[in-house]
Backbone as CSV, one residue per row, in Angstrom:
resi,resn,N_x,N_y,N_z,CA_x,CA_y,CA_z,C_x,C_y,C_z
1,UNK,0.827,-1.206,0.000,0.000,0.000,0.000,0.864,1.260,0.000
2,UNK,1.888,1.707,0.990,2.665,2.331,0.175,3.318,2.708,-0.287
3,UNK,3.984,1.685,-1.028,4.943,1.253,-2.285,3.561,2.646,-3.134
4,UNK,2.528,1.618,-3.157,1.450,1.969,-4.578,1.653,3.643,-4.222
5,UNK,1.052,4.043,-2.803,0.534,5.530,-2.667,1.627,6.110,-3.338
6,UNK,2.884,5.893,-2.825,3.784,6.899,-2.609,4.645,6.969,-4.554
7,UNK,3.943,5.980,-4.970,4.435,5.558,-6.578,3.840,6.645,-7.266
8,UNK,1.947,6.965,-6.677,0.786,7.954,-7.325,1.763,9.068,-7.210
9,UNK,1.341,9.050,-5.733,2.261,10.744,-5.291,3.123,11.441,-5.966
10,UNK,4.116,10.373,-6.181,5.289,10.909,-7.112,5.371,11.241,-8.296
11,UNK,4.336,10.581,-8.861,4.241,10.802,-10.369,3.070,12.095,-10.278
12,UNK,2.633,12.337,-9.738,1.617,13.585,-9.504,-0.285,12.732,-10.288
13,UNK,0.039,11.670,-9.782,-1.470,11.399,-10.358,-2.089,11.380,-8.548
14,UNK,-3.476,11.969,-9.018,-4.529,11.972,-7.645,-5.918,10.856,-8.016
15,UNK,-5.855,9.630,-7.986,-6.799,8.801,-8.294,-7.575,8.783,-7.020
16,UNK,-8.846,9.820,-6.750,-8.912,9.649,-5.290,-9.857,8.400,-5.181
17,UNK,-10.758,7.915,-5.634,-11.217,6.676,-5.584,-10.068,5.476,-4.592
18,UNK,-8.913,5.543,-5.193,-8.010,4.316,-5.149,-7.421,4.858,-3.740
19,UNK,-7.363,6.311,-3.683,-6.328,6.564,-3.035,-7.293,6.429,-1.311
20,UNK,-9.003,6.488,-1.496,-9.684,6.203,-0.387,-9.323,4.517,0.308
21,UNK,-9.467,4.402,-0.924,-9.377,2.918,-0.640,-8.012,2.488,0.037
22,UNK,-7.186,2.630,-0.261,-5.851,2.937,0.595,-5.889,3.234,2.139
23,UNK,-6.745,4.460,1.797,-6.453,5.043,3.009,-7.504,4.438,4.286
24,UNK,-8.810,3.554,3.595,-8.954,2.624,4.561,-8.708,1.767,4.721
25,UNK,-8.109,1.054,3.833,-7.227,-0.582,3.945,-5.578,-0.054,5.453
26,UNK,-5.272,1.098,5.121,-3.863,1.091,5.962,-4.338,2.002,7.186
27,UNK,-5.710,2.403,7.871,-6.092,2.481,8.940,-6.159,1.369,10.097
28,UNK,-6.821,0.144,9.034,-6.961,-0.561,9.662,-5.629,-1.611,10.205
29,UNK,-4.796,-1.645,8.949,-3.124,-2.345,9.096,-2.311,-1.319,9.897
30,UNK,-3.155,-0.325,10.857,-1.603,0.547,10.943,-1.161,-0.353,12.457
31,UNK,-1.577,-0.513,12.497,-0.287,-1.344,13.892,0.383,-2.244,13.289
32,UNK,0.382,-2.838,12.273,1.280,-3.858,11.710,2.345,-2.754,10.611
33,UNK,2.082,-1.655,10.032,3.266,-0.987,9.832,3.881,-0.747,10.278
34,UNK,5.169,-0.959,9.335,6.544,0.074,10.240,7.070,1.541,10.007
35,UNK,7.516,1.635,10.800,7.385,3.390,10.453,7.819,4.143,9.278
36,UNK,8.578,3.755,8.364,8.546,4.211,7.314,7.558,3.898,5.956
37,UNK,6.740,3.041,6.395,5.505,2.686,5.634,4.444,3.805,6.573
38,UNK,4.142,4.146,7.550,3.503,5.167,7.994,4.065,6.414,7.172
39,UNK,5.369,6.666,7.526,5.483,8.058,6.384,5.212,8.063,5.085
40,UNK,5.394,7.296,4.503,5.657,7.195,2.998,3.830,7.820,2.736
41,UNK,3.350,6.756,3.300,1.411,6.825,3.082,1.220,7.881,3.625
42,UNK,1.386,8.623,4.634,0.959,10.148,5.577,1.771,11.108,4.351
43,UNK,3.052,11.199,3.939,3.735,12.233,2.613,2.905,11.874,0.894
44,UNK,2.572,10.739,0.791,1.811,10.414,-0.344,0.463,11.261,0.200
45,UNK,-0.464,11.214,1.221,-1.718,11.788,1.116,-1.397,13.085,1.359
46,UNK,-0.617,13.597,2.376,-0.267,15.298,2.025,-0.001,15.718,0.718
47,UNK,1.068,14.946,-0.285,1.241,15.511,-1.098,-0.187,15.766,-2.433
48,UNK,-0.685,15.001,-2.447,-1.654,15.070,-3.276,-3.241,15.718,-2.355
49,UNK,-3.025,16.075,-1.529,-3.606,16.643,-0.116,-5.091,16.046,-0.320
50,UNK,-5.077,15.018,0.176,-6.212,14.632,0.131,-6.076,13.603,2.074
51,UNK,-7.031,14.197,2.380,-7.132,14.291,4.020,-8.349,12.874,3.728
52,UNK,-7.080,11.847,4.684,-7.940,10.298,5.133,-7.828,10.522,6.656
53,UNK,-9.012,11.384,7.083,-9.201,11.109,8.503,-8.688,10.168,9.495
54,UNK,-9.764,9.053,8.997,-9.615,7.379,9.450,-8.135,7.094,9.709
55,UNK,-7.153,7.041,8.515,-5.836,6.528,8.355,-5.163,7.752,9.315
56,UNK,-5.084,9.117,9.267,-4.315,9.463,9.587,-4.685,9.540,11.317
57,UNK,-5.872,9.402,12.073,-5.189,9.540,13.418,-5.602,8.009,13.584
58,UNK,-5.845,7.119,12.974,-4.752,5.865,13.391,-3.079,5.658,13.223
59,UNK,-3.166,6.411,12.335,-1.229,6.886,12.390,-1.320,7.607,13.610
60,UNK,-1.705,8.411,14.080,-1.460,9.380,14.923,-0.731,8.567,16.622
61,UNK,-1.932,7.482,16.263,-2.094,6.557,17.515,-0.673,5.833,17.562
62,UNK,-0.195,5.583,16.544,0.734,4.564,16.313,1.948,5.434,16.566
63,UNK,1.862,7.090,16.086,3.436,7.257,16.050,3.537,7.836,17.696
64,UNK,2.100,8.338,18.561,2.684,8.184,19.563,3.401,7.538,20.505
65,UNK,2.929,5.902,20.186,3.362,4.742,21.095,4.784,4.539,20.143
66,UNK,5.126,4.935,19.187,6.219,4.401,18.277,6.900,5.234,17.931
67,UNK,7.218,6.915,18.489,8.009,7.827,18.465,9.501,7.184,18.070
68,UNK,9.930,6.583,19.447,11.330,6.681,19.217,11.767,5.612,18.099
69,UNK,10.975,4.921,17.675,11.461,3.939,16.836,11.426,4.544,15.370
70,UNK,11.092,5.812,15.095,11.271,6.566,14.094,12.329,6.721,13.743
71,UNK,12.979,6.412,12.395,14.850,7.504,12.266,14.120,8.493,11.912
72,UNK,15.730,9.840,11.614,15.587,10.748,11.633,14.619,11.433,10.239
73,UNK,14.667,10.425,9.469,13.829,11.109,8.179,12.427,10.959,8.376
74,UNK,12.043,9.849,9.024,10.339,8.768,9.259,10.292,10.309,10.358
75,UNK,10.852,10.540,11.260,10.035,11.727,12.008,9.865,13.065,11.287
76,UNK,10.622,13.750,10.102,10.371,14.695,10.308,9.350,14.713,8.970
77,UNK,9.216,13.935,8.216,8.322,13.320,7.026,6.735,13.269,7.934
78,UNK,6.897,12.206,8.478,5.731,12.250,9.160,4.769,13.688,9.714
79,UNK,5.485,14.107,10.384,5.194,15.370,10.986,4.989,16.271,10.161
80,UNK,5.528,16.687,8.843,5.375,17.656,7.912,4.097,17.025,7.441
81,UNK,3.755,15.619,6.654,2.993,15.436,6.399,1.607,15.645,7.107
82,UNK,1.497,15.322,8.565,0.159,15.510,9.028,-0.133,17.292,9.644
83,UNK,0.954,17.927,9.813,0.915,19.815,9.556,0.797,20.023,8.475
84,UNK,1.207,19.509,7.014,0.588,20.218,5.905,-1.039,19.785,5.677
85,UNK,-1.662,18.135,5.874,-2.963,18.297,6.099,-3.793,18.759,6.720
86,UNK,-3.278,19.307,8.018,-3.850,20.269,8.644,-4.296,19.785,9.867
87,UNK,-3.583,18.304,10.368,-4.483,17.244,11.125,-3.866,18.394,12.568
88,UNK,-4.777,18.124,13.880,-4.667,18.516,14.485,-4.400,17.392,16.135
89,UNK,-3.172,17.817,16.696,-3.306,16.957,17.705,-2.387,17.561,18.834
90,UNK,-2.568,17.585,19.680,-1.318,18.188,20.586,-0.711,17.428,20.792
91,UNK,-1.386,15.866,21.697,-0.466,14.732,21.937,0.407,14.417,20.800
92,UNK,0.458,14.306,19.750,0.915,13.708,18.300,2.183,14.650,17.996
93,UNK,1.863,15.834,18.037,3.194,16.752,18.010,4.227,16.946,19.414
94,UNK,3.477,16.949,20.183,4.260,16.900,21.438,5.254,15.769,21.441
95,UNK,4.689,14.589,20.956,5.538,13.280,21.019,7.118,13.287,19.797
96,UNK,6.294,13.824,18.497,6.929,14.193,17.604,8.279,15.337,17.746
97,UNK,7.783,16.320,18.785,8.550,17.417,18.931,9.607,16.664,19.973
98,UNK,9.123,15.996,21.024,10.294,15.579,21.970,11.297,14.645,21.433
99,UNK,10.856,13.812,20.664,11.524,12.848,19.804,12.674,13.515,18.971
100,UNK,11.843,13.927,18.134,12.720,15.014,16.947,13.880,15.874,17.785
101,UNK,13.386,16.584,19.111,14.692,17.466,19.617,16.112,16.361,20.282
102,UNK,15.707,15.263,20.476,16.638,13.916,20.834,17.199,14.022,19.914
103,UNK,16.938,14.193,18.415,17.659,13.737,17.741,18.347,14.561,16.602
104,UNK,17.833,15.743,17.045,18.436,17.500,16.030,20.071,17.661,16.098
105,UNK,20.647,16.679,16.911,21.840,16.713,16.542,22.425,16.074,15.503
106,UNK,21.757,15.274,14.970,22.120,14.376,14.142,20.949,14.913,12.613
107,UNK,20.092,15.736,12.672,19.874,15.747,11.351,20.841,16.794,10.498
108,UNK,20.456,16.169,9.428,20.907,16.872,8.168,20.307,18.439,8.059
109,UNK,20.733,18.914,7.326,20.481,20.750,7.055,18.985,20.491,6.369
110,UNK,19.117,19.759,5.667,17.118,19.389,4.872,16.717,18.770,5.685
111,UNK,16.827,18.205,6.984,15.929,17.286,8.023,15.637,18.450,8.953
112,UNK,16.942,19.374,9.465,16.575,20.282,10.199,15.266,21.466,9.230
113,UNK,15.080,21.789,8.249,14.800,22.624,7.406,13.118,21.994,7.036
114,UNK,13.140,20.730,7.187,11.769,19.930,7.297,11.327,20.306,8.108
115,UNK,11.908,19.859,9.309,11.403,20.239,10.770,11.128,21.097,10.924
116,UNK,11.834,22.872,10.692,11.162,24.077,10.892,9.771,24.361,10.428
117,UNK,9.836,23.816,9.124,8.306,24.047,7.959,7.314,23.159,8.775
118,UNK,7.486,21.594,9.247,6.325,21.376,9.937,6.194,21.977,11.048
119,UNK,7.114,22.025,11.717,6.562,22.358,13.252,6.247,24.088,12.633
120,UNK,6.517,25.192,11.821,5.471,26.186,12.117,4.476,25.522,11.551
121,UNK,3.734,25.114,10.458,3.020,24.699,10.391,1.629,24.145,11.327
122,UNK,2.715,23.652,12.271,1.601,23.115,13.637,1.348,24.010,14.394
123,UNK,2.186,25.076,14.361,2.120,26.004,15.289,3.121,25.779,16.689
124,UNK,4.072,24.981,16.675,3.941,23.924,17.427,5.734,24.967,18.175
125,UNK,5.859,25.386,19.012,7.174,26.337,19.651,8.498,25.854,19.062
126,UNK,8.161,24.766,19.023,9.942,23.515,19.217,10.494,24.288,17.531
127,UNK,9.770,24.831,17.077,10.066,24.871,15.373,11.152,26.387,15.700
128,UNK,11.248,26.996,16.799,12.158,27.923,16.969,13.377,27.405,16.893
129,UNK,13.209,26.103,18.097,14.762,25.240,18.506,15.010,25.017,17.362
130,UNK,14.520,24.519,16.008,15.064,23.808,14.700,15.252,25.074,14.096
131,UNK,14.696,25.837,13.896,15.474,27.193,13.468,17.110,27.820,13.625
132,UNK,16.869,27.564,14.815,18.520,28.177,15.566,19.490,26.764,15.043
133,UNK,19.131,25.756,15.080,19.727,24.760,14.982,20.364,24.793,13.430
134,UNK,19.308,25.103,12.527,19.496,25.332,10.947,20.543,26.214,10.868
135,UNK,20.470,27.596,11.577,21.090,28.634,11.116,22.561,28.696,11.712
136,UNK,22.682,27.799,12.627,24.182,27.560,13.447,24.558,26.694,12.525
137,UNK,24.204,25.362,12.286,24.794,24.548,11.214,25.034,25.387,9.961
138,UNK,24.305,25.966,9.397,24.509,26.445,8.177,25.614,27.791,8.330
139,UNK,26.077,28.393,8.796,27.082,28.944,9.793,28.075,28.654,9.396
140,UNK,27.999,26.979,10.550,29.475,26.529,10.490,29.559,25.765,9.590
141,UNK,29.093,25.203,8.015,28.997,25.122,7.021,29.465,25.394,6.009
142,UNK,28.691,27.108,5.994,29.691,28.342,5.511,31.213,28.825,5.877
143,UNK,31.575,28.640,6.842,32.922,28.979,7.838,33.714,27.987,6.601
144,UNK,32.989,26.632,7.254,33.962,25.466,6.975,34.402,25.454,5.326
145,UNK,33.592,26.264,4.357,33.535,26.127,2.832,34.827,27.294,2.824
146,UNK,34.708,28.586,3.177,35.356,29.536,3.339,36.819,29.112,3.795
147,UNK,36.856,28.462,4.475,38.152,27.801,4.812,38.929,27.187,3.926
148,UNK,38.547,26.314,3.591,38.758,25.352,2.270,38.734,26.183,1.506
149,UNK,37.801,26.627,0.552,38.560,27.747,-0.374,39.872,28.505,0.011
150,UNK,40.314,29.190,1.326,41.122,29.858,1.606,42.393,28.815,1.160
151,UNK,42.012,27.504,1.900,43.567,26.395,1.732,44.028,26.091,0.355
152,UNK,42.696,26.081,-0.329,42.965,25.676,-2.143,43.701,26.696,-2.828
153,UNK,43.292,28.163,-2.255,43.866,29.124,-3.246,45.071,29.645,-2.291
154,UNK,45.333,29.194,-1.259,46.804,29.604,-0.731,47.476,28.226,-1.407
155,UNK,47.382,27.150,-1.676,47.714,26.054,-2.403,48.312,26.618,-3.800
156,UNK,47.581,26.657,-4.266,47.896,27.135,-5.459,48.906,28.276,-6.061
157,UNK,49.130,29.146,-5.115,49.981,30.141,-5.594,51.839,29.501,-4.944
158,UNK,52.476,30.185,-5.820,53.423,29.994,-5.924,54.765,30.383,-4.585
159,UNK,55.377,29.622,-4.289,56.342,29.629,-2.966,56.920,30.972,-3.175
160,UNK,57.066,31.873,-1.954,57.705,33.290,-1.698,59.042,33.087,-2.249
161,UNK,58.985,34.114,-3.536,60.294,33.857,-4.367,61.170,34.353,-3.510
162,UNK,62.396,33.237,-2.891,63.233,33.672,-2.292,64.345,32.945,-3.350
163,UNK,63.823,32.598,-4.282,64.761,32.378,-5.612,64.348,32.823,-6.132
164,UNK,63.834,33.826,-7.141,63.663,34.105,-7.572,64.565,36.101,-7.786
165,UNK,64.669,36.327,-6.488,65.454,37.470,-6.011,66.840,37.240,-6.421
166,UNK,67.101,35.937,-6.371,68.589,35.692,-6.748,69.082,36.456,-8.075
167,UNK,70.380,36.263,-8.641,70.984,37.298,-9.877,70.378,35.903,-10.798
168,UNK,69.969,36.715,-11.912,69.596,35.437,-13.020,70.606,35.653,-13.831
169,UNK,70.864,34.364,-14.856,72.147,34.350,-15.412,71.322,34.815,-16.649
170,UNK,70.502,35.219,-17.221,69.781,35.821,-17.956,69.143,34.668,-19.236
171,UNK,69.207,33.687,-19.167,68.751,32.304,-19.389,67.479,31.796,-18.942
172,UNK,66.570,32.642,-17.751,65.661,32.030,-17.216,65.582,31.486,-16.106
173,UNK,67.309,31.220,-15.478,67.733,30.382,-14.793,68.399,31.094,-13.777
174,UNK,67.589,30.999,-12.186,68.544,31.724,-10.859,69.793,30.953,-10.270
175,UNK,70.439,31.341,-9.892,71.744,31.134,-9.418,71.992,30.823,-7.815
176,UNK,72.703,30.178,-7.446,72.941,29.745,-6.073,72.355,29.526,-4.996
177,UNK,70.933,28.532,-5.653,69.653,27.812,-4.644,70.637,26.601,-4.104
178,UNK,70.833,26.678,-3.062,71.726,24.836,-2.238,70.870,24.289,-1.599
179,UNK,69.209,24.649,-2.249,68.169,23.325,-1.103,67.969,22.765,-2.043
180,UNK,68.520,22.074,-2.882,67.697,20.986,-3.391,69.269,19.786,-4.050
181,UNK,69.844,20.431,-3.519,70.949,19.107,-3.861,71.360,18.624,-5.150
182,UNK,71.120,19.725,-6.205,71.384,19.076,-7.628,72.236,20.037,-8.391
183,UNK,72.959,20.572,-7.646,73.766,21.860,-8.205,73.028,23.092,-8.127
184,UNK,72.202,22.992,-7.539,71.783,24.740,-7.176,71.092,25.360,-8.063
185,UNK,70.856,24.887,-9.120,70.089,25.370,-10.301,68.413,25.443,-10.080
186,UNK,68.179,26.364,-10.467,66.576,26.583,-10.283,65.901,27.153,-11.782
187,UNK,65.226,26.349,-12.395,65.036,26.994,-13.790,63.290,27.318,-13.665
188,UNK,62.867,28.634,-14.357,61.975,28.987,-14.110,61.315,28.844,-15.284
189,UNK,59.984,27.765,-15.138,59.556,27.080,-15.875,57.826,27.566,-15.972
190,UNK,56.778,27.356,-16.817,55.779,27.695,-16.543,55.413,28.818,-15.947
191,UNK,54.931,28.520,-14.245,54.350,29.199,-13.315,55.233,28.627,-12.149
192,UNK,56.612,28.252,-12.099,56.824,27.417,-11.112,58.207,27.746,-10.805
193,UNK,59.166,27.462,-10.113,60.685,27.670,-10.106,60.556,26.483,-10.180
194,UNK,61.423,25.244,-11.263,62.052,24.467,-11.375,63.185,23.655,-10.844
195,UNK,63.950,23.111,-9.902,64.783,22.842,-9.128,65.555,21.838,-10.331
196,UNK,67.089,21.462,-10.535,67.585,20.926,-11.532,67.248,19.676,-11.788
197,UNK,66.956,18.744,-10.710,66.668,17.777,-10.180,65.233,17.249,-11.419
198,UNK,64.461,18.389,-11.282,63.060,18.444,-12.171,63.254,18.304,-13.373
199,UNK,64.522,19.354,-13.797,64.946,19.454,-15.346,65.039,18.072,-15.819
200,UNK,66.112,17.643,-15.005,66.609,16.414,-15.457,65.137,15.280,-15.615
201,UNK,64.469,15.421,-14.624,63.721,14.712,-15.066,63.135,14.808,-16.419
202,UNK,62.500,15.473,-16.695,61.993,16.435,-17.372,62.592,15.590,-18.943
203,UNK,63.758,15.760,-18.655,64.729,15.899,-20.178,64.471,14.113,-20.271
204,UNK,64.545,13.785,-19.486,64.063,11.997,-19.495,62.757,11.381,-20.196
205,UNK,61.847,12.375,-19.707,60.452,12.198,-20.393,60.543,13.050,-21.265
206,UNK,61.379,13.964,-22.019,61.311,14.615,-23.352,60.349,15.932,-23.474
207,UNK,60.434,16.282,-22.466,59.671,17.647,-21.600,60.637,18.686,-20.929
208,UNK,60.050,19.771,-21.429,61.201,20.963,-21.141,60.196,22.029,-20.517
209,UNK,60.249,22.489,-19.365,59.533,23.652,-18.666,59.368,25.229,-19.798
210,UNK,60.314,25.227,-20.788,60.756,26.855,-21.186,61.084,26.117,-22.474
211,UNK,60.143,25.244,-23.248,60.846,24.870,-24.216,60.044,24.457,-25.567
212,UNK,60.274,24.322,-26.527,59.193,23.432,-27.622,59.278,22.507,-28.070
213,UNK,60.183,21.409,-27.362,60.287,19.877,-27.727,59.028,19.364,-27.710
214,UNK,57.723,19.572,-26.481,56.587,18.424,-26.121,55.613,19.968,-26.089
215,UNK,54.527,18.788,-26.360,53.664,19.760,-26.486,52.914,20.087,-24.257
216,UNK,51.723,20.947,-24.535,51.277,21.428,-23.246,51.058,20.180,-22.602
217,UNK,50.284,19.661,-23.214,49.426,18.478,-22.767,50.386,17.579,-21.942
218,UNK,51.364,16.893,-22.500,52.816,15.894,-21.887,53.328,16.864,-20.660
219,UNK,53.505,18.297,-21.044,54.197,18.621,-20.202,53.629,19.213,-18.807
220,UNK,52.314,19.002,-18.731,50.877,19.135,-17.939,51.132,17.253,-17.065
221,UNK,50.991,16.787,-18.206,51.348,15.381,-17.744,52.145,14.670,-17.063
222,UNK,53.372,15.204,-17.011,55.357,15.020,-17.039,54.477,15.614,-15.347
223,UNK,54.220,16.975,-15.578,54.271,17.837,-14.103,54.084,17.085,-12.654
224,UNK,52.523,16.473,-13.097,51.811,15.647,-11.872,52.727,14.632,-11.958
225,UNK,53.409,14.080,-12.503,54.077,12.900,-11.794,55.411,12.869,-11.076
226,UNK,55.660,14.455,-11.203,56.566,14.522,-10.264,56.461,15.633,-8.643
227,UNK,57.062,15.060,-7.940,56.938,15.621,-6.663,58.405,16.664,-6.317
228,UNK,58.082,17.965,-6.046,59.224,18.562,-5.139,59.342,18.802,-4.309
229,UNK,59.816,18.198,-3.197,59.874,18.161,-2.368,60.674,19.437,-1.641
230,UNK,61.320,19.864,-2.214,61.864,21.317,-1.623,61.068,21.955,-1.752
231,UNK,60.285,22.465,-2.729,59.229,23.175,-2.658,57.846,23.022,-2.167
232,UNK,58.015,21.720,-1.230,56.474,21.350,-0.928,55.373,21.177,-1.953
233,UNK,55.559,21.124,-2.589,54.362,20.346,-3.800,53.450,19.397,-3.534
């Protein structure tokens, strides 16, 4: 039953004939559902808003005694669904609301964001707590994105030319780098200071930093497979 409802729902067909019939066949099965067969059927009849009395406060009955056995999606589904039909219950949200705040640490930014829309919906206070809850997560969210961007694009730019200041022999090439152990040579290649060590590689795979032996592509290619380690790469 709803496999079927929640199949209508989705596709946006409203067969209300079928969909009565449903909704008294799974009044009467609701103690033998499990709670995500309660949501699915309570979000299938909200969505196509067609209000099954009968079914829904025999759900009602069920999700009080069966709160905690809800996860975090079956509660806040549920609850949106019977605040957008308009069902009315205090016990039913109260149970819903205490449940749901057990477990606001653990929803998602769209579970918390469910939760606000039903509980105003109900009218119901707790929809403040999921508010603050949304807007702190989404916060430190933002912080955390901002950060990461900051690391990618300090990544990316190029090591404080302290070779680069050196006398160039007017070749491209700075003079008297001794961190990298290959004669001191630093050739300035691309976007990058080159260490000799690189060249050489380089000249192995037939790739030249400052040169027109290989084309971009190889020498894009040649790049990632090597590591410098003096330069932290």
């Amino acid at each position: 039953l709803a496999n079927m409802a929640w199949a209508f729902a989705t596709a946006g067909q409203k067969p209300r004939k079928l969909f009565s019939a449903i909704g008294n066949s799974a009044a009467e099965r609701a103690p033998d559902c499990k709670p995500r067969e309660l949501a699915n059927l309570a979000w299938a009849f909200a969505t196509i808003e067609q209000n099954a009395a009968k079914m829904f406060n025999a759900f009602a009955e069920e999700a009080v005694q069966r709160a905690d056995t809800f996860n975090d999606h079956d509660l806040v589904i549920t609850t949106w669904a019977f605040a957008t039909i308009g069902f009315r219950s205090e016990e039913f949200y109260e149970a819903m609301a205490a449940t749901s705040r057990l477990r606001a640490s653990a929803f998602t930014p769209k579970a918390l964001s469910l939760a606000v829309t039903a509980f105003q919906r109900a009218r119901h206070p707790v929809a403040r707590f999921f508010a603050q809850k949304l807007e702190a997560l989404t916060a430190r969210t933002a912080k955390g994105r901002r950060s990461s961007l900051s690391a990618v694009g300090s990544y990316g730019q190029t090591r404080p030319a302290a070779d680069d200041r050196r006398p160039s022999d007017g070749a491209g090439r700075t003079r008297g780098h001794g961190g990298n152990g290959n004669g001191g040579r630093v050739y300035q290649g691309a976007d990058h200071a080159w260490p000799d060590h690189l060249l050489q590689e380089g000249k192995r795979n037939s790739f030249y930093p400052d040169g027109d032996e290989a084309s971009a592509t190889r020498w894009k290619k040649a790049r990632r497979k090597v590591v410098d380690k003096d330069s932290g790469w």
